[in-house]
SERO-98664 format. One record per residue: x negated, y, z of N, C-alpha, C in turn. Coordinates in steps of 0.2 Angstrom, whole numbers, plus 5000, padded with zeros to 4 digits. Layout:
residues N
XYZXYZXYZ;...
***
This chain:
residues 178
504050465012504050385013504650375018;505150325017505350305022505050285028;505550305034505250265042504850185040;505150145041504950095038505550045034;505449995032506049975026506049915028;506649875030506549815031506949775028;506849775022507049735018507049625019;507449605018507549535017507749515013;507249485010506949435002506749385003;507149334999507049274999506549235000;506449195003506049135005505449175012;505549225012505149255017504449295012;504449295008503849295001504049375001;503649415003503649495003503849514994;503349494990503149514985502849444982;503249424975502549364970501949364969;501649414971500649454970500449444979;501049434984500849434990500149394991;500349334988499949264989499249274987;499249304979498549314978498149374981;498549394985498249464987497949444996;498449384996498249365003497649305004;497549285000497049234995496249294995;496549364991495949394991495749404998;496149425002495849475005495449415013;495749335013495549285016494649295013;494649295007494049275005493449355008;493849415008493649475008493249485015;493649465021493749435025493049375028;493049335024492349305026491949315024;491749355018491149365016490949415021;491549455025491149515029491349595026;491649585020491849665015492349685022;492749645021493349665028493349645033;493749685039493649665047494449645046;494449595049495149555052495349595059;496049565058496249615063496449555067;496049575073496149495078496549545083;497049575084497749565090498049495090;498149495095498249435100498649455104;499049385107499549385113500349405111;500649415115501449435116501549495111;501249525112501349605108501149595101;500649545100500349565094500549575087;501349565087501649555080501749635080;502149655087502249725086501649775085;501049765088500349815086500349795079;500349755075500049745069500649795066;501449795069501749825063501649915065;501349925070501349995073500750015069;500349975067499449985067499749985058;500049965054500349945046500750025046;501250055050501450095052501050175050;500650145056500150215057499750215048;499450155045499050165040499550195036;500250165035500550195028500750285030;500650305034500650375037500050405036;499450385037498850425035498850405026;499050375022498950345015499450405012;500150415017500850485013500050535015;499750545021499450595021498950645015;498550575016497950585011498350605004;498850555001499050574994499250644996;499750685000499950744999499450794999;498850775004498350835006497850845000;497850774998497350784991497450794983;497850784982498150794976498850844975;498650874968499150944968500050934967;500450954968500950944970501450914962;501350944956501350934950501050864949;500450824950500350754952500850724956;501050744960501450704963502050674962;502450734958502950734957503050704950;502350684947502350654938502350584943;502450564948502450504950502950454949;502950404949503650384948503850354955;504350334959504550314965504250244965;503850224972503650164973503450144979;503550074981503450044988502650044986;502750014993501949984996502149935001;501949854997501849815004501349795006;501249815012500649785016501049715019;500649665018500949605017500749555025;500349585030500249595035501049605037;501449545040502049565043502449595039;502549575034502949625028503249675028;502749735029502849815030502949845023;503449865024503649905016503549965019;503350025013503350095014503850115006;504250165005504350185000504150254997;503950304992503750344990504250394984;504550434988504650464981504650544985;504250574978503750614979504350684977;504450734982504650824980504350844980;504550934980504051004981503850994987;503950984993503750974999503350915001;503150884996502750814997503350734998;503150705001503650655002504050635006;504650635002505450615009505250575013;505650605019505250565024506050535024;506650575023507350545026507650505022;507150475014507550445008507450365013;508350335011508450265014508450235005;507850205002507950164995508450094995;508550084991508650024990508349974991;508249904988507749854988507649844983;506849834984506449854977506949774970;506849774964506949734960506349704960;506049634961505549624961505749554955;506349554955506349474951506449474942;506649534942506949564935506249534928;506549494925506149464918505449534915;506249594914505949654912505749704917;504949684912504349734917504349834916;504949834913505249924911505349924919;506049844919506549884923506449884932;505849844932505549794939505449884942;505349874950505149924955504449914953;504249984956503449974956503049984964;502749914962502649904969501949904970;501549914977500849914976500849874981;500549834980500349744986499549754988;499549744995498949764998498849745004;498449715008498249715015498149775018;498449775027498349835030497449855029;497149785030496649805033496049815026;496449815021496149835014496249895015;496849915013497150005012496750035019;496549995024496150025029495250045028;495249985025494550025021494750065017;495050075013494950115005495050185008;495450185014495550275016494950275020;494650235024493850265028493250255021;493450235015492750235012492250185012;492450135014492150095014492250025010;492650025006492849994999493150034992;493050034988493250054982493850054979;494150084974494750074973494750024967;494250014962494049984957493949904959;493549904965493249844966493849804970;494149844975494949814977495449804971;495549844967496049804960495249754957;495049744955494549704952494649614956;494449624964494449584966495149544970;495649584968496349554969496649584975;496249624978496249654987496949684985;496949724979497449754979497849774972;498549764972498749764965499649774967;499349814959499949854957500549824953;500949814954501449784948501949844946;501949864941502249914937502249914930;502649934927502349944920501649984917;501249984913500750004911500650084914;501050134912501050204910501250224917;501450164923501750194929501050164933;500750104931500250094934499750134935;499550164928499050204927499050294929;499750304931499750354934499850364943;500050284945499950274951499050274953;498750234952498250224950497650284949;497850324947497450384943497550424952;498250454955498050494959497850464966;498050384967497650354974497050364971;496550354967495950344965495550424967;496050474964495850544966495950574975;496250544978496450554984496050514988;495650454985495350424988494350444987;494550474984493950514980493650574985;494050614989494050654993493850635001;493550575001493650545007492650545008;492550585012491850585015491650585022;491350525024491250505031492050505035;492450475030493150455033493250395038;493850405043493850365046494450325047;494550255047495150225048495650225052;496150235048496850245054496850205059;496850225066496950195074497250115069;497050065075497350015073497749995080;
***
């Protein structure tokens, strides 16, 4: 994963799936599924992106430590926006688990063709914060819009297939420090 990625895209609009994800996770949010992240004051943009930080570093963790090395590298390279402060992480998977030193480009988010588009996984921190402590799904989060992938089919379902197994491994887990 890169440090962090600070990409600048138009209109301020992280990703086109942002909105509905951000729509889910509003609704997620009051029913009580998820805890809102109330920092507050002077500091609070920077805790939210250190606390986005920390999660997308226990999310490289979890996929390296639970799945086998061969999965990881059938991976195809892909971001992750946490749309909270629009945190980008990118992933492209070696023998060694994930670059930490790769500087990516900027994803292709606009492109007609869905071959040639980045594949992007669009999420709240505080969603991808439940899904590593176990206390949301990963079925019920893509179901309920909490979380979504935009990639083509075959890169979806292989993204998909090893968060699902990595997250599978998670008993009496705890969320990343926020």
């Amino acid at each position: 994963m890169c440090a962090i990625c600070n990409f600048k895209i138009e209109f301020g609009i992280g990703h086109p799936m942002a909105l509905c994800v951000a729509t889910a996770t509003r609704g997620a949010i009051d029913s009580g599924l998820l805890t809102e992240d109330k920092t507050e004051g002077v500091l609070a943009t920077a805790r939210q992106r250190l606390a986005a930080i920390e999660t997308l570093k226990v999310f490289q963790d979890r996929l390296e430590t639970s799945v086998a090395i061969d999965e990881l590298l059938a991976l195809p390279d892909f971001y992750v926006l946490l749309i909270e402060g629009e945190t980008w992480g990118f992933f492209h998977a070696t023998a060694e688990g994930f670059d930490p030193d790769i500087v990516p480009e900027m994803p292709d988010l606009a492109t007609e063709d869905v071959e040639k588009r980045s594949v992007v996984l669009v999420v709240a921190n505080v969603t991808l914060q439940a899904l590593l402590a176990g206390r949301v799904d990963l079925q019920s989060a893509l179901d309920d819009n909490l979380l979504l992938i935009d990639a083509p089919a075959q890169h979806s379902e292989k993204l998909r297939g090893v968060i699902g197994k990595s997250l599978a491994v998670c008993d009496n887990c705890e969320a990343p420090p926020v």
